[in-house]
C-alpha positions as CSV (number, residue, x, y, z in Angstrom):
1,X,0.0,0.0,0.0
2,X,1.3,3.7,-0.6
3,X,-0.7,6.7,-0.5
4,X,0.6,9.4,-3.3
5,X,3.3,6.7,-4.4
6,X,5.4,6.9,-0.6
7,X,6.6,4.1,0.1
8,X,5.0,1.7,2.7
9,X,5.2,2.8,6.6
10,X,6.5,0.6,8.9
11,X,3.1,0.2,11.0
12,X,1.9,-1.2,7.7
13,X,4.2,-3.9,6.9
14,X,4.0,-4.7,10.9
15,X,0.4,-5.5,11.1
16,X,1.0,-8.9,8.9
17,X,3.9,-9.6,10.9
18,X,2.6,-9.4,13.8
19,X,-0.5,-11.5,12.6
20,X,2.2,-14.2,11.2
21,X,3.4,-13.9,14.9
22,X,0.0,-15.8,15.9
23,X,-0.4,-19.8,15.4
24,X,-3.8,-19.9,14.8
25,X,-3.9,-17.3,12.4
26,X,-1.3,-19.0,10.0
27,X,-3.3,-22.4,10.6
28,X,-6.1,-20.0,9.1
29,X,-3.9,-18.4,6.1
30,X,-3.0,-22.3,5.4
31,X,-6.4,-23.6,5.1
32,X,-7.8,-20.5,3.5
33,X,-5.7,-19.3,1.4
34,X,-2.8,-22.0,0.2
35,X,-4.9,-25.8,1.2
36,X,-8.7,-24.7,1.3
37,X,-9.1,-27.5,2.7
38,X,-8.5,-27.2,6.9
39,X,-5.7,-29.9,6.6
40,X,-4.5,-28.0,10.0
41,X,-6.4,-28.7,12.6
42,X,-6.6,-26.7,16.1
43,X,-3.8,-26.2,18.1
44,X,-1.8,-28.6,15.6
45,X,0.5,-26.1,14.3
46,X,3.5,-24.8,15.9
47,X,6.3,-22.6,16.0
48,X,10.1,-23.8,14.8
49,X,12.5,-22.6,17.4
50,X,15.7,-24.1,16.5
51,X,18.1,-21.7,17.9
52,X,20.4,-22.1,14.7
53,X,17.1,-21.1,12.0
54,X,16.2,-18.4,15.0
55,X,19.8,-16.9,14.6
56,X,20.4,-17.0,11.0
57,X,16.8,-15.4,9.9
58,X,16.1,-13.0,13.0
59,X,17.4,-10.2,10.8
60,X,14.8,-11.0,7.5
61,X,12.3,-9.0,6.5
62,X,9.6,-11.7,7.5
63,X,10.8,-15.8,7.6
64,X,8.6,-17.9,10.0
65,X,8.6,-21.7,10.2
66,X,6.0,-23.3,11.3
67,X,5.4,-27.4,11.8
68,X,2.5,-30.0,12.2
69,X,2.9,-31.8,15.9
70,X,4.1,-35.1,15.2
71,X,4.9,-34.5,11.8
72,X,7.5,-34.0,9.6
73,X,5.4,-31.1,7.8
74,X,7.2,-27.8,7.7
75,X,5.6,-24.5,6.3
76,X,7.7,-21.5,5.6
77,X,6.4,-18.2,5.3
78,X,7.9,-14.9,3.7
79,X,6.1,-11.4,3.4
80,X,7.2,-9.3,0.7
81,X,5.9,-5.7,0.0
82,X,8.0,-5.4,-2.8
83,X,8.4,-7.6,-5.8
84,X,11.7,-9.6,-4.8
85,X,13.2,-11.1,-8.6
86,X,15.5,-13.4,-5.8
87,X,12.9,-15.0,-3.7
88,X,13.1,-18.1,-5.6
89,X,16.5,-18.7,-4.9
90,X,16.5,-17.7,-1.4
91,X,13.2,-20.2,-0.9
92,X,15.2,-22.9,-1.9
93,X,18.5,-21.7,0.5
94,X,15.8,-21.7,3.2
95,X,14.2,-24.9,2.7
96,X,17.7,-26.3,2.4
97,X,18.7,-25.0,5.9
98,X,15.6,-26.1,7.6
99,X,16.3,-29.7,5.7
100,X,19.8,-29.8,6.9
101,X,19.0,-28.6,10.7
102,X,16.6,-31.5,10.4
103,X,19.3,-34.2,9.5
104,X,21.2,-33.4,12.3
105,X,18.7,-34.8,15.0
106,X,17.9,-37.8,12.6
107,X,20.2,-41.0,12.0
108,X,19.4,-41.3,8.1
109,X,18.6,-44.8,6.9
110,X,17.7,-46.4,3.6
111,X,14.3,-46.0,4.5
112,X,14.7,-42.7,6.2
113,X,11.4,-40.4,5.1
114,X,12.8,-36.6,4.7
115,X,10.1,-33.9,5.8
116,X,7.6,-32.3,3.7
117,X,8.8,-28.2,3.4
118,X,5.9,-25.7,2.5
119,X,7.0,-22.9,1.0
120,X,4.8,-19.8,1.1
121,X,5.4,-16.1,-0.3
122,X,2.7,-13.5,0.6
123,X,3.2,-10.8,-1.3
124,X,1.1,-7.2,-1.1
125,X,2.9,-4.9,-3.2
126,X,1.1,-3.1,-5.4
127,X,3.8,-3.8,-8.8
128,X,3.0,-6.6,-10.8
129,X,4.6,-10.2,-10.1
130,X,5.7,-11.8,-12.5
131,X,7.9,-14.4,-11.1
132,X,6.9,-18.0,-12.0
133,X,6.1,-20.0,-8.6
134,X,8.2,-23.0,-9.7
135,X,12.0,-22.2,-10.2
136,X,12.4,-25.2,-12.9
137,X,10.6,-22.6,-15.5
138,X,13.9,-20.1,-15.1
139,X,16.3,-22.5,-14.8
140,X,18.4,-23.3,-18.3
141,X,17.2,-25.4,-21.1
142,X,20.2,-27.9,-21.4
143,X,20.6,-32.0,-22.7
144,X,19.7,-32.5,-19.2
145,X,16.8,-31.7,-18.8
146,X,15.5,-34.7,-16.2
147,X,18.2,-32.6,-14.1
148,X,16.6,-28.9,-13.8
149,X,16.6,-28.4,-10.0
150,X,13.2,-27.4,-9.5
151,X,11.3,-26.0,-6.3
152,X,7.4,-24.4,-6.6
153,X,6.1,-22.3,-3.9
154,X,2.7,-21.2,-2.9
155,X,2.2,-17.6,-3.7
156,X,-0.9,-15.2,-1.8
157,X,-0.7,-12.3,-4.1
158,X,-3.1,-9.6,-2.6
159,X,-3.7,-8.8,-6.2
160,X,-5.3,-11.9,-7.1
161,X,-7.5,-12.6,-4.4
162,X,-11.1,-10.8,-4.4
163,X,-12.0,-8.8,-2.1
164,X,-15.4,-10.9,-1.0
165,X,-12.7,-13.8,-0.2
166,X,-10.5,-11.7,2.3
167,X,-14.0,-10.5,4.0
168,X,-15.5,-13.8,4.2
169,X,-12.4,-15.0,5.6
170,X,-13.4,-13.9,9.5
171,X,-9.4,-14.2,10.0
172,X,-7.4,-11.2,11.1
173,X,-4.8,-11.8,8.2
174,X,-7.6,-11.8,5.8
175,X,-8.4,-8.4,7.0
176,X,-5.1,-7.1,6.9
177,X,-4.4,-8.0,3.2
178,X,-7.7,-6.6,2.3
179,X,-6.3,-3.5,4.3
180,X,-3.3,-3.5,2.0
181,X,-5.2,-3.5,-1.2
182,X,-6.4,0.4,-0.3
183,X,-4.3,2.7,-2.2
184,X,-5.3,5.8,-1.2
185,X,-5.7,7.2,2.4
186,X,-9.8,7.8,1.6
187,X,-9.5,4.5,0.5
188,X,-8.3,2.9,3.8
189,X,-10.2,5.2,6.0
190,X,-13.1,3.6,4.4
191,X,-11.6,0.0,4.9
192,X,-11.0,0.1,8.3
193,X,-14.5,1.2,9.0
194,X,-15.6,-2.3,7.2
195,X,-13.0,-4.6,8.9
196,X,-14.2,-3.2,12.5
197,X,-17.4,-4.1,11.7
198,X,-16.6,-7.6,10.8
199,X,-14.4,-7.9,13.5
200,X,-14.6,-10.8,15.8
201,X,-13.9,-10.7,19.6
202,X,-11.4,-8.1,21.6
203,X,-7.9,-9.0,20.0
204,X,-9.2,-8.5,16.5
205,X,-10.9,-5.0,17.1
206,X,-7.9,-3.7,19.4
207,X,-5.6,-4.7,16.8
208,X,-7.2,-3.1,14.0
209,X,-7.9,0.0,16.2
210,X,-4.0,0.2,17.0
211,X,-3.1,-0.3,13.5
212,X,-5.5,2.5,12.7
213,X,-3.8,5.0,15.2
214,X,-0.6,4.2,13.6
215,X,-0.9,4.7,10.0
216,X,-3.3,7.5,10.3
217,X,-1.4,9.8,12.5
């Protein structure tokens, strides 16, 4: 979002993060948004805290991991308000680093089953994207072509979701990408008086209310 073409405040880009912060609302953006299907379940998700994947990402933009309980089922997240021509590349140095942090608890067999990785790019800048979601359409057409490295993640592009979706959603990060999609200040003024209506329960409204007081100083 930018009003007059300034670039995005920081209370803007927070919101998500802070939403992204929250368990249960990335169990929602997973079954909403990427699945559709609730394959999370209540209080089945949590947050990765190996110190190494703490330590190397605490200094990104926005790189959460998530996992299933009692599964080897990894999600990774990243939030981009701009469009990022790398991400693809640094998706793949991700999921290798959550891979190899992985191995290191595990003694690996013939038979050893490596974890599922989820990679997921939520992106609510207002330029087009045009980078493919599966890095095997960039990569070089050589002989060898059974040998592309190849990696697809799952792109939320603000953009492309309608607006009834995001509403219907009744999830706080549902309201706060259809809070991103305003592009004027008139325009968001008039959003946030539709999100706190739709609003659910005390943490929802007082978030909304504190974003509100932020970017509309």
């Amino acid at each position: 979002m930018s009003f007059g073409g300034a670039k995005k405040t920081n209370s803007q880009d927070k919101l998500i993060e802070n939403i992204l912060e929250d368990t249960k609302e990335v169990a929602q953006l997973i079954n909403q948004f990427v699945e559709e299907q609730n394959v999370v379940k209540k209080g089945e998700l949590v947050r990765y805290n190996n110190s190494y994947i703490t330590k190397k990402y605490q200094s990104k933009e926005a790189n959460l991991i998530y996992k299933l309980k009692n599964q080897e089922i990894f999600f990774l997240i990243e939030h981009r308000s701009s469009v990022d021509n790398n991400i693809q590349f640094k998706m793949m140095n991700y999921c290798l680093d959550i891979m190899r942090e992985w191995s290191k608890n595990q003694k690996i067999r013939k038979n050893t089953e490596y974890p599922i990785i989820v990679p997921i790019v939520i992106y609510t800048g207002n330029q087009e994207w045009k980078i493919p979601e599966d890095i095997e359409e960039q990569v070089e057409d050589y002989t060898y072509e059974d040998y592309k490295v190849n990696l697809q993640f799952n792109l939320i592009n603000i953009n492309e979701i309608p607006t009834k979706q995001l509403l219907e959603s009744g999830s706080m990060i549902g309201y706060a990408m259809y809070l991103e999609k305003a592009q004027t200040k008139e325009e968001l003024v008039e959003s946030l008086k539709v999100v706190i209506r739709l609003a659910s329960g005390t943490n929802q409204l007082k978030q909304v209310r504190k974003y509100r007081k932020r970017t509309l100083k």
